[in-house]
Backbone as a chain_set.jsonl record, in Angstrom:
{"seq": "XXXXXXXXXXXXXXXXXXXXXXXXXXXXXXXXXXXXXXXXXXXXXXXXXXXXXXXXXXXXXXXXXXXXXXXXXXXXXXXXXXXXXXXXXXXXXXXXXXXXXXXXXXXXXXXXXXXXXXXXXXXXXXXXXXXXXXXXXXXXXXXXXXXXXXXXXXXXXXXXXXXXXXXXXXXXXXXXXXXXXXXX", "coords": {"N": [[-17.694, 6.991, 21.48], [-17.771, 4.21, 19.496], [-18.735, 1.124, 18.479], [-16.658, -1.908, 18.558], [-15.55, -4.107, 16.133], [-14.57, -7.508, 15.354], [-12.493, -9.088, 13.099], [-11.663, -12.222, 11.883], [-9.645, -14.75, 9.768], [-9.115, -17.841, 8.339], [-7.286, -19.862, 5.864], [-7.721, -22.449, 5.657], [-9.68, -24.586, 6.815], [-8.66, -27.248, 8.083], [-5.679, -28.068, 9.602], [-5.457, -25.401, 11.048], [-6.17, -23.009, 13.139], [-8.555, -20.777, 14.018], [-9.395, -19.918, 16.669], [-7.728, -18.835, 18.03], [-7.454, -16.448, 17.17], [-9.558, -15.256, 17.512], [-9.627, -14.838, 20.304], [-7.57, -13.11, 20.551], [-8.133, -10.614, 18.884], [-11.154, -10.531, 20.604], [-9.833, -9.945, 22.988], [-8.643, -7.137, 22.127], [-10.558, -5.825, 22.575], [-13.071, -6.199, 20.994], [-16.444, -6.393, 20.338], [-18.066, -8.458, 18.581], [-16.696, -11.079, 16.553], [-16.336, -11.644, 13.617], [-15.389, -14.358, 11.397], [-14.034, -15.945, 8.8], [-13.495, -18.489, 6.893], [-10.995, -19.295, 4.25], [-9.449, -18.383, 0.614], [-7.39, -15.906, 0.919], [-7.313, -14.532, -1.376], [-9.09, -13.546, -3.144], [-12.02, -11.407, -2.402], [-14.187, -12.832, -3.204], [-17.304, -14.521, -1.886], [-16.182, -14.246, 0.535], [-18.599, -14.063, 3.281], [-19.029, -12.773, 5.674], [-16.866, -10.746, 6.535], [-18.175, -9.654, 4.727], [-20.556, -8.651, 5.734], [-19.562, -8.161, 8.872], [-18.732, -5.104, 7.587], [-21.452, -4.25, 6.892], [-22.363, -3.669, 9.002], [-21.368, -1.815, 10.043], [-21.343, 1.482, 11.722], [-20.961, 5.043, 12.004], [-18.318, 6.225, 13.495], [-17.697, 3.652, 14.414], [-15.187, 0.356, 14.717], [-13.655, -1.565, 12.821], [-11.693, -4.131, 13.247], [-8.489, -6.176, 12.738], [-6.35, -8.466, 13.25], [-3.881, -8.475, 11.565], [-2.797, -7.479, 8.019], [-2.942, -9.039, 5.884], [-5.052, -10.941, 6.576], [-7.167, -9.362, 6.36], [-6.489, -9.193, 3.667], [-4.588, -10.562, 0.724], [-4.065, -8.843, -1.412], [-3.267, -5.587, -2.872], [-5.202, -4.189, -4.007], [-7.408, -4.79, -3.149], [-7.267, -4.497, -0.633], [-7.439, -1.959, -0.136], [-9.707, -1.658, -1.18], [-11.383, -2.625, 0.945], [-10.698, -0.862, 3.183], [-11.327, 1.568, 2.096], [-14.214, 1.324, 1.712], [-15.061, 0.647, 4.592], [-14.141, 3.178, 5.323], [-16.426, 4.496, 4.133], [-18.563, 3.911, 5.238], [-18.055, 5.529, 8.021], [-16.759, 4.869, 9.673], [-13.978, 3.731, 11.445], [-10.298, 1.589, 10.173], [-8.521, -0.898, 11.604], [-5.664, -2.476, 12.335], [-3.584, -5.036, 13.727], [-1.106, -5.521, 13.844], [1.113, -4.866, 11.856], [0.725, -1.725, 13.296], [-1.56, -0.412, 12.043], [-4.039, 2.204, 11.727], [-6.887, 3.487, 9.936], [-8.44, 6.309, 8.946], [-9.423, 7.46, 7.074], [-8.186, 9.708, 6.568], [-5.262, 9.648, 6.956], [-2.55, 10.295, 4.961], [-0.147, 8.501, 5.254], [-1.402, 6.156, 6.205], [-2.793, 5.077, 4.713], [-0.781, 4.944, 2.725], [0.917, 2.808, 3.961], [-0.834, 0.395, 3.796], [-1.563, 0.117, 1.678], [1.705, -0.339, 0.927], [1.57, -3.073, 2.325], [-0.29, -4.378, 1.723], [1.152, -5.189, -1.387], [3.013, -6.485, -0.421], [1.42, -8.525, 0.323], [0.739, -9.958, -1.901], [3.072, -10.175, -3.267], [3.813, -12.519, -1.537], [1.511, -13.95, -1.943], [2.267, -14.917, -4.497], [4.677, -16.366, -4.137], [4.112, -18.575, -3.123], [2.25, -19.929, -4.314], [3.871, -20.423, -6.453], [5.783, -22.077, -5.188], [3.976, -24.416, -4.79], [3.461, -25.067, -7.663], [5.948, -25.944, -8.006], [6.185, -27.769, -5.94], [4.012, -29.997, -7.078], [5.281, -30.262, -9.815], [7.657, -31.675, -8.573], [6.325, -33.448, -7.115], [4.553, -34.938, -9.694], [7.101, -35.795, -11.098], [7.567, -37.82, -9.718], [6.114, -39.604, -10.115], [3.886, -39.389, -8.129], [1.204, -37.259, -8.58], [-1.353, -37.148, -7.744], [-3.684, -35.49, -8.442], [-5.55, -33.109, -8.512], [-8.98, -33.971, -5.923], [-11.711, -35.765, -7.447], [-15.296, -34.275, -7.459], [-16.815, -34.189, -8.17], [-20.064, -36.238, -8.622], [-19.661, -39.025, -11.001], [-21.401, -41.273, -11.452], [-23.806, -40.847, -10.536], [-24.451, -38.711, -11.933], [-25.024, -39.908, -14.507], [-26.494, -41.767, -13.642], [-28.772, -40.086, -13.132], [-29.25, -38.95, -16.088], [-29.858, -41.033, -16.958], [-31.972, -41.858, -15.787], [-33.784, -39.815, -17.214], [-33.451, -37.383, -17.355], [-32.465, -34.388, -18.08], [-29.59, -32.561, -19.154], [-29.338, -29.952, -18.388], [-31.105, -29.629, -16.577], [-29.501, -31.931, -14.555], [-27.338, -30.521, -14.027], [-28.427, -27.976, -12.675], [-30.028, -29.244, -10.474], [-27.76, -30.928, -9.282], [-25.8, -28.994, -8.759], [-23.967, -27.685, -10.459], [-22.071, -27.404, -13.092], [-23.383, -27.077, -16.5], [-20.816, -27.706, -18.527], [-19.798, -29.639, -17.155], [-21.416, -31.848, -16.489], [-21.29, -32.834, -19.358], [-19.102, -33.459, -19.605], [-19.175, -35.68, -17.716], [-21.134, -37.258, -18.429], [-19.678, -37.958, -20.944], [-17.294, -39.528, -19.998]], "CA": [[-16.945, 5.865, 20.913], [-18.384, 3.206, 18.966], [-18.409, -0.713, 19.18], [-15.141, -2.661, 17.701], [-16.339, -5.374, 15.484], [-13.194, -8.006, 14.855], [-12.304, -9.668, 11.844], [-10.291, -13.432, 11.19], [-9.882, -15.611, 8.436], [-8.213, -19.075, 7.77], [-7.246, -20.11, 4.789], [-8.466, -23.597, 5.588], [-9.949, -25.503, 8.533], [-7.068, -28.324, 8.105], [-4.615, -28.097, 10.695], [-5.268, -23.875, 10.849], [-7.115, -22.543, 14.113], [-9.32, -19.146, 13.952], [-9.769, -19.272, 17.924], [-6.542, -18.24, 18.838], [-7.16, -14.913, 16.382], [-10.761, -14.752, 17.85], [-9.213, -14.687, 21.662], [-6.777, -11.956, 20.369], [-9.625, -10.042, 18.571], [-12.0, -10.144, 22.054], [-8.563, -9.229, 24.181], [-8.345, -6.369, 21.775], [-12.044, -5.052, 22.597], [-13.648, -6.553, 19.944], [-17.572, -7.195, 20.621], [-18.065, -9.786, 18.034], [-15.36, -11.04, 15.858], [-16.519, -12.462, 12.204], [-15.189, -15.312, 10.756], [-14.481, -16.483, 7.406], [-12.676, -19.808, 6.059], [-11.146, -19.59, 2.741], [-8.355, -18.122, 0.301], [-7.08, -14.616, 0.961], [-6.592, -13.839, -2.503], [-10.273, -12.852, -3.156], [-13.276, -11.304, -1.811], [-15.599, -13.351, -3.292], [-16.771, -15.722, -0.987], [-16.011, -13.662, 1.897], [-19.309, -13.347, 3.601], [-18.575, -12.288, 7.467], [-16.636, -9.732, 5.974], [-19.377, -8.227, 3.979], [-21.808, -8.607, 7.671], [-19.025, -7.153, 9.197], [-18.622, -3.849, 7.036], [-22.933, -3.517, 6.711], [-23.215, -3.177, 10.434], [-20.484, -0.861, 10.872], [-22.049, 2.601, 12.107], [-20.603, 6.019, 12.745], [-17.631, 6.084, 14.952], [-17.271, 1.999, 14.834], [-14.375, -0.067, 14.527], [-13.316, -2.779, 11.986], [-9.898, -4.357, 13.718], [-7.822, -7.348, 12.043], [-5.087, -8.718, 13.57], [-2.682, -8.584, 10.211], [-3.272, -7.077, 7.053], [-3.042, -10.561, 5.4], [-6.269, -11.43, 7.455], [-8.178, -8.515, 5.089], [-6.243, -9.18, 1.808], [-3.278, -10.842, -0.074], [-3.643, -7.961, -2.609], [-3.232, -4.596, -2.694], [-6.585, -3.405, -4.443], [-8.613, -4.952, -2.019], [-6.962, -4.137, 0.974], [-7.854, -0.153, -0.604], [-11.439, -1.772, -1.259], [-12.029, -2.669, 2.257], [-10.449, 0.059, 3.682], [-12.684, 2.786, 2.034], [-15.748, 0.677, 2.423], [-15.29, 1.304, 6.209], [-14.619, 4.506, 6.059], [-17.613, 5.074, 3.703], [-19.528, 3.941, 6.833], [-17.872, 6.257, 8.999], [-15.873, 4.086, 10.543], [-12.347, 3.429, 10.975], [-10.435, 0.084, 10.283], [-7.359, -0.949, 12.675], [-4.759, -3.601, 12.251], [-3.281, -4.53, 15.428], [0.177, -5.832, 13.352], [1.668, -3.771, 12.241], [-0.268, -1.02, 14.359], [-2.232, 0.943, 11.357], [-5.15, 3.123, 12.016], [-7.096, 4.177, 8.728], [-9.94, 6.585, 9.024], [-9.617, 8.186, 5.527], [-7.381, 10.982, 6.385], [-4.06, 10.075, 6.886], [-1.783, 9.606, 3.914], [0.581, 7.369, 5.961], [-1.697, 5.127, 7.017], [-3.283, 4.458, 3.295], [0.776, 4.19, 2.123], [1.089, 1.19, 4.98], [-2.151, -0.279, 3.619], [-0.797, -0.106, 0.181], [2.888, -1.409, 1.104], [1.055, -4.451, 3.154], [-1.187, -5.507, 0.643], [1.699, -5.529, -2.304], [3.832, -7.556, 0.039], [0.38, -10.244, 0.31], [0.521, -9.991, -3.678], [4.097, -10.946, -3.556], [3.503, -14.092, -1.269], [0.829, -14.983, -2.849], [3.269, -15.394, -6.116], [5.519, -17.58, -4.132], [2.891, -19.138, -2.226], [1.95, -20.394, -5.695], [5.501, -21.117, -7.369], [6.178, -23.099, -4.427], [2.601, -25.335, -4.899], [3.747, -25.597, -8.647], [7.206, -26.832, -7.657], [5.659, -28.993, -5.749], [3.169, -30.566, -8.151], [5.963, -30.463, -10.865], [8.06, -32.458, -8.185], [5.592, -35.152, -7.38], [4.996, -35.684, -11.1], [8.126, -36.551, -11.535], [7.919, -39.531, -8.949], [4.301, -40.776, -10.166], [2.956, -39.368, -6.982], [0.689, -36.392, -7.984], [-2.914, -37.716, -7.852], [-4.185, -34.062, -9.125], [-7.451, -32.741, -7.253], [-9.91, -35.387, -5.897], [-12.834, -35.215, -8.207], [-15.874, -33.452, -6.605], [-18.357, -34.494, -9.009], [-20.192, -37.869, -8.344], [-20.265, -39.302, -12.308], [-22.071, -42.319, -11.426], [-25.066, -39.655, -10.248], [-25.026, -37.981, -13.192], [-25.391, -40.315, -15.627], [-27.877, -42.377, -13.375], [-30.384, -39.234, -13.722], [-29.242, -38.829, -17.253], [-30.454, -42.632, -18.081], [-33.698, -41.493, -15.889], [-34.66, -39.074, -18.673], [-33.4, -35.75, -17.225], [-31.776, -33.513, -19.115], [-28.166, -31.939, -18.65], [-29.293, -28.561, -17.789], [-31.831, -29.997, -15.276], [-28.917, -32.414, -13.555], [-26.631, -29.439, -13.11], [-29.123, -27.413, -11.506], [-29.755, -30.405, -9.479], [-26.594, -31.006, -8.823], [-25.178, -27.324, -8.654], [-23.014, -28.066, -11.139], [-21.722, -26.993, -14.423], [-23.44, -28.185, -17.422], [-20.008, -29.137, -19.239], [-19.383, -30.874, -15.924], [-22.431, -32.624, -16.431], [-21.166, -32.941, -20.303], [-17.954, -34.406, -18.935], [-19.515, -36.921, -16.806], [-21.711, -38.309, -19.687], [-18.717, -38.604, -21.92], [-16.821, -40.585, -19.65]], "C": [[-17.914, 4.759, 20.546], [-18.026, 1.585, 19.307], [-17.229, -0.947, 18.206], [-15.655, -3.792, 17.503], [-14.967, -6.378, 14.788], [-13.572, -8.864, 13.523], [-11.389, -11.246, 12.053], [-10.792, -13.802, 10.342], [-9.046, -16.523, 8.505], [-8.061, -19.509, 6.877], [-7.563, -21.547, 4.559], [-8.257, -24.197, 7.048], [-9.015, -26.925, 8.967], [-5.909, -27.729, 8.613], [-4.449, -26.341, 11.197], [-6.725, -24.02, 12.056], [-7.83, -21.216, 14.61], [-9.509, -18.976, 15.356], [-8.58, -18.695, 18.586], [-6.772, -16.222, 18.098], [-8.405, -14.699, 17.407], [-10.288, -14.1, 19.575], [-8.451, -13.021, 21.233], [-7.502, -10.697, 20.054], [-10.253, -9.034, 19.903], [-10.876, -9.525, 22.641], [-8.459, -7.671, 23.834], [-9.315, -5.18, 21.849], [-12.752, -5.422, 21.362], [-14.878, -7.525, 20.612], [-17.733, -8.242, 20.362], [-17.13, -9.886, 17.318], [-16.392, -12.769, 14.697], [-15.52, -13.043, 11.62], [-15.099, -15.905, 9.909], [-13.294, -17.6, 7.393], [-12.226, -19.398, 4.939], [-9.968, -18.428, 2.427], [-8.87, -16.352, 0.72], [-7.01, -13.71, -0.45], [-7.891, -13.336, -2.886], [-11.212, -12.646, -2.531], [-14.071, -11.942, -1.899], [-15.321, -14.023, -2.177], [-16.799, -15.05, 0.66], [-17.634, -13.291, 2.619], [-19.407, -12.519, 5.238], [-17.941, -11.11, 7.265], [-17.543, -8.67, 5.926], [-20.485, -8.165, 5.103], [-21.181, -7.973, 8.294], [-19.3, -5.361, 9.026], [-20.048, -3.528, 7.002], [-22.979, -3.408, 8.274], [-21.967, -2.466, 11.292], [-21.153, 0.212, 10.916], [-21.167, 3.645, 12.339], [-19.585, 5.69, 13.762], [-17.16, 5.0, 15.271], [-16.125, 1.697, 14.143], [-14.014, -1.32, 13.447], [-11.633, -3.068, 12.851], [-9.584, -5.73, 13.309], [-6.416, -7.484, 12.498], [-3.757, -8.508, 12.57], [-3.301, -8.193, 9.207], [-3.516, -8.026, 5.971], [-4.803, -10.931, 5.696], [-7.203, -10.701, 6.863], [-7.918, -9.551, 3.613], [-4.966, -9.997, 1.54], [-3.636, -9.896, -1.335], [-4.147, -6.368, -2.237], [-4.802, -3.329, -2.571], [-7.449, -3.551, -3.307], [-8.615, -5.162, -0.66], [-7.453, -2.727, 0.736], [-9.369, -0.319, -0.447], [-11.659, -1.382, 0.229], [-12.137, -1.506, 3.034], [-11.844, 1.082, 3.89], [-13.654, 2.299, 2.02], [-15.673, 0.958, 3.786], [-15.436, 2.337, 6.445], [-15.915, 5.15, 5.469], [-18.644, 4.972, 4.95], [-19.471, 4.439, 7.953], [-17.319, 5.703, 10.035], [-14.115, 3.465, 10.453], [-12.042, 1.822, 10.981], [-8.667, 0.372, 11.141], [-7.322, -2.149, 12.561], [-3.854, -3.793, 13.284], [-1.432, -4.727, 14.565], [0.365, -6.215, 12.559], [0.866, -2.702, 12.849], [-0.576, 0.266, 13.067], [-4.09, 1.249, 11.895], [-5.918, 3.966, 10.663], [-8.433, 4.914, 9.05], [-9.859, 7.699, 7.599], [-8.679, 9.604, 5.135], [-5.958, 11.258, 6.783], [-3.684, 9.156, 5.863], [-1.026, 8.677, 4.143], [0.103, 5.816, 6.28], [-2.591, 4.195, 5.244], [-1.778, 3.897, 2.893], [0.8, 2.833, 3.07], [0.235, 0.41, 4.39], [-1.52, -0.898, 2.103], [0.787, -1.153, 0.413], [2.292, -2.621, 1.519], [0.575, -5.179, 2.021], [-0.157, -5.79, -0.919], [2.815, -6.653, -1.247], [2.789, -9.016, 0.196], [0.489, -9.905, -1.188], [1.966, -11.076, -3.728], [3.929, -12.445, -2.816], [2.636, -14.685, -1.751], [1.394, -15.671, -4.175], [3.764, -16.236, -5.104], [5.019, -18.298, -2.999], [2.421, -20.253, -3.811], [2.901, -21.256, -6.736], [5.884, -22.214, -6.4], [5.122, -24.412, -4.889], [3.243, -26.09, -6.429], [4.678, -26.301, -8.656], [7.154, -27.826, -7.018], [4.914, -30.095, -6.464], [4.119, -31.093, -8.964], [7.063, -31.68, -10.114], [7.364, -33.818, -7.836], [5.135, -36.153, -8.583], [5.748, -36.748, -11.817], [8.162, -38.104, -10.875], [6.456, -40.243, -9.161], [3.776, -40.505, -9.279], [2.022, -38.048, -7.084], [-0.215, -37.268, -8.652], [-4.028, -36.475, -8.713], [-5.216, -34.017, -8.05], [-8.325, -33.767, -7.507], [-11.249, -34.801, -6.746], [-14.594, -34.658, -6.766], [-17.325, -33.2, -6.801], [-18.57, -35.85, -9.216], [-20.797, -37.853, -10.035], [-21.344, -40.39, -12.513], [-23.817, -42.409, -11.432], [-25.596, -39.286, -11.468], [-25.22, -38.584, -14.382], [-26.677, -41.274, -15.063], [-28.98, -41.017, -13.498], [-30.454, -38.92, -14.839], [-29.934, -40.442, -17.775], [-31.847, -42.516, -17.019], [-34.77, -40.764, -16.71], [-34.025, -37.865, -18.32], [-32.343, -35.066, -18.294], [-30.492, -32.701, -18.407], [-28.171, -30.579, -18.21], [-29.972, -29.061, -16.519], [-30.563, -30.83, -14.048], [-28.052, -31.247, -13.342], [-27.332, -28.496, -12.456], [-29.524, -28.464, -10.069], [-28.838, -30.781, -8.371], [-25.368, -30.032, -7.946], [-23.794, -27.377, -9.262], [-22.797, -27.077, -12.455], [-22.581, -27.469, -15.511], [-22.593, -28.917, -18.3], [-19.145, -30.159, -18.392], [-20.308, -32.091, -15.716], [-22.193, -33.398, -18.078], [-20.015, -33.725, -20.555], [-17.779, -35.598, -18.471], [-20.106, -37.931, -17.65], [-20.762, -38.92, -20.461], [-17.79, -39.519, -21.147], [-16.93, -41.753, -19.182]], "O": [[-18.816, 4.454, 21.326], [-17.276, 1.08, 20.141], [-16.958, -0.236, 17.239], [-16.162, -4.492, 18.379], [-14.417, -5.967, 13.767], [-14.682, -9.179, 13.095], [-10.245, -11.077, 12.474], [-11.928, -13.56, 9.933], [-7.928, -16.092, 8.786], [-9.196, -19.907, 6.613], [-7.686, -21.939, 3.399], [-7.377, -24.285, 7.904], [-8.848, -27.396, 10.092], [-5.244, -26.911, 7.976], [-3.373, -26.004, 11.691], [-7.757, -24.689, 11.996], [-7.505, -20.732, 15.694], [-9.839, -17.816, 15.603], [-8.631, -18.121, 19.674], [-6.315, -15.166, 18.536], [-8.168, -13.823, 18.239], [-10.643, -12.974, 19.925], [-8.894, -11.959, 21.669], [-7.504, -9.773, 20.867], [-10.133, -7.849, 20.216], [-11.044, -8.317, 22.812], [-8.254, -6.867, 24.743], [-9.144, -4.032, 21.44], [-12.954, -4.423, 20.671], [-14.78, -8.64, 21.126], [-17.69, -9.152, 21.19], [-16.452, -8.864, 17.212], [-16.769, -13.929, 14.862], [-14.619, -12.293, 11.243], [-16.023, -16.71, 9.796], [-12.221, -17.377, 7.953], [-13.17, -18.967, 4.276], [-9.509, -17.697, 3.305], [-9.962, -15.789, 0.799], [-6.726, -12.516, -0.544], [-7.684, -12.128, -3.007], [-11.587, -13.619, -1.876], [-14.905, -11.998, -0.996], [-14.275, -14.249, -1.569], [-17.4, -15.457, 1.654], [-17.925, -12.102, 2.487], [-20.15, -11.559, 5.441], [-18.477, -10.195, 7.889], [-17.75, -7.591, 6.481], [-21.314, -7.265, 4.97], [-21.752, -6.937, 8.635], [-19.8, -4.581, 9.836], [-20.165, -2.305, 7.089], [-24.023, -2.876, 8.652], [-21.662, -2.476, 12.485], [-21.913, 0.191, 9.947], [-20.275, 3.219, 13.073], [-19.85, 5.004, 14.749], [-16.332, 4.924, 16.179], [-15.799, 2.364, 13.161], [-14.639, -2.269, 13.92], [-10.706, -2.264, 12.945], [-10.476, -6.547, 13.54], [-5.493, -6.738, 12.171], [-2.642, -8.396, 13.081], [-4.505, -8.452, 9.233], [-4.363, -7.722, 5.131], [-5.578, -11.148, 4.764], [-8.272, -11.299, 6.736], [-8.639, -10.243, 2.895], [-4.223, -9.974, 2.521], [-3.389, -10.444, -2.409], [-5.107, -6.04, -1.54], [-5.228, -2.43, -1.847], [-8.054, -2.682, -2.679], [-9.387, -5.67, 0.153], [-8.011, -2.306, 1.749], [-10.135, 0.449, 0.135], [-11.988, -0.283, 0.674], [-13.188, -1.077, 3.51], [-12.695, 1.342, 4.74], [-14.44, 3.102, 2.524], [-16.541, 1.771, 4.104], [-16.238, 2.831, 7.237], [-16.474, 6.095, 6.026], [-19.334, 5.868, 5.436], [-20.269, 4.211, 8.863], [-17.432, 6.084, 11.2], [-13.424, 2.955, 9.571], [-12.792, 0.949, 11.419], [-7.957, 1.375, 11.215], [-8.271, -2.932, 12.603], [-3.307, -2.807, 13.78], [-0.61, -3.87, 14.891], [0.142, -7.352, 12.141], [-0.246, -3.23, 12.823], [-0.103, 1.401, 13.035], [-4.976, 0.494, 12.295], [-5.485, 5.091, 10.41], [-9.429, 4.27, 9.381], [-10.493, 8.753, 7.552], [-8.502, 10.248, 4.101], [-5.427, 12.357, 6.943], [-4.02, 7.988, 5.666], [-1.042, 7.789, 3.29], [0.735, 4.781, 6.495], [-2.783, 3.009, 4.977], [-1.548, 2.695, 2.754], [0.641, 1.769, 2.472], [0.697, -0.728, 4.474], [-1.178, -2.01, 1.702], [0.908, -2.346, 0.135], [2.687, -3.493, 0.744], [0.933, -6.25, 1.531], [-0.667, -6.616, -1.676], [3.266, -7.662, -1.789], [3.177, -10.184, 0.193], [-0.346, -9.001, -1.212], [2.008, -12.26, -4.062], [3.921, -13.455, -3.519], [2.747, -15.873, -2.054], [1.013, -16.712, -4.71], [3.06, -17.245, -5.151], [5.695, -18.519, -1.994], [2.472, -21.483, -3.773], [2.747, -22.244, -7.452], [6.308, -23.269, -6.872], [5.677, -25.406, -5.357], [3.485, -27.296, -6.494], [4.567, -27.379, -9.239], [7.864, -28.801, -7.263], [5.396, -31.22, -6.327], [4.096, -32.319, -9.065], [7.394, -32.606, -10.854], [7.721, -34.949, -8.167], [5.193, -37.38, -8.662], [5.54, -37.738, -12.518], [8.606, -39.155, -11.336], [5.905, -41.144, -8.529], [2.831, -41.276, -9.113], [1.835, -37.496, -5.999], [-0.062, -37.921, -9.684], [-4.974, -36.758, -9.448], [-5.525, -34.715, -7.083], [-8.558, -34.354, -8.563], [-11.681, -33.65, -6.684], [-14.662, -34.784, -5.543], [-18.294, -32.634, -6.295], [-17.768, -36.614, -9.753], [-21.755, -37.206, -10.457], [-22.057, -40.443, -13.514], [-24.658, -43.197, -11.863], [-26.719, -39.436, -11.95], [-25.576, -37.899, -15.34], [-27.655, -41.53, -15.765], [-30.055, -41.222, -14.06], [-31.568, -38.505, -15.16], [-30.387, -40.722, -18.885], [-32.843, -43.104, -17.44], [-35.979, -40.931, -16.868], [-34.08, -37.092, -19.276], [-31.61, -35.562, -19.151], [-30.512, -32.306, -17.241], [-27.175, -30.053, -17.715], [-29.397, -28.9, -15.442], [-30.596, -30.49, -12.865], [-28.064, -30.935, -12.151], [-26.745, -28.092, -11.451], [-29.237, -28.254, -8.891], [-28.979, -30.908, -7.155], [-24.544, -30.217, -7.05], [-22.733, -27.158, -8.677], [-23.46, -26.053, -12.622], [-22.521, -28.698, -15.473], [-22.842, -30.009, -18.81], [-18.299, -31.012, -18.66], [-20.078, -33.065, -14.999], [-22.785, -34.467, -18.229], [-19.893, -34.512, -21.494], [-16.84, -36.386, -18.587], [-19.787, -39.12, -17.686], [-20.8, -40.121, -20.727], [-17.461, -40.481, -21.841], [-15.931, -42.458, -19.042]]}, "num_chains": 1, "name": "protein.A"}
């Protein structure tokens, strides 16, 4: 038997707590248990994940409390999956209680149903946000996203001489975010 390597994820460190999954995780036999912040809806981004799955071995475990906690979509609940088992290792979801090691059809169909039900919340995970937005609108109260790019920056190294490709590397920016900032 191999080691059990756990998995969480939060979709943001605002008011959302990864040690209660991590406790559950360890309870569950889980050596270490990797950690990621951030949306469910894509891999990118995910790196604990991808540390996870490279130091799975023969015989080892991937385990995730919820199938959510992999994926909100179908494909890349399939990705992950067979990435584990390419490494010879199985992956295990404690809830609902699947077990995938590449060879039962049942346990890929669960994988599949799970991850189209995170597809569907993610749609009204989304319609809700918009309904929201579209409701604060209406009362003068949506502010939109706080900006994230200091303009005051970028035009003080633009009136030092630099050049708009140089401040977004600088910056780690865009250059028509840097093209943005000048014009306003």
């Amino acid at each position: 038997m191999g080691k059990t390597l756990g998995y969480a994820r939060i979709s943001s460190d605002q008011g959302q707590d990864i040690e209660s999954q991590k406790a559950k995780l360890e309870k569950l036999g889980a050596v270490v248990v990797f950690c990621d912040t951030g949306n469910g809806s894509s891999l990118n981004g995910r790196d604990q994940l991808e540390a996870a799955i490279r130091l799975l071995e023969q015989g080892d475990e991937l385990l995730a409390l919820h199938p959510d906690r992999l994926a909100r979509d179908t494909g890349d609940l399939l990705t992950i999956a067979k990435r584990v088992v390419e490494r010879g290792a199985i992956l295990k979801i404690d809830d609902p209680k699947i077990v995938f090691d590449g060879t039962d059809m049942m346990a890929e169909v669960m994988l599949t149903l799970f991850g189209m039900i995170g597809m569907m919340e993610k749609h009204f995970i989304k319609a809700r946000q918009r309904r929201g937005i579209e409701a604060a609108k209406l009362r003068n109260a949506y502010k939109g996203k706080p900006a994230t790019i200091d303009f005051y920056k970028v035009k003080e190294l633009h009136a030092e001489g630099m050049r708009p490709t140089d401040i977004a590397k600088t910056m780690k920016i865009g250059r028509a975010s840097v093209y943005r900032a000048l014009a306003a």
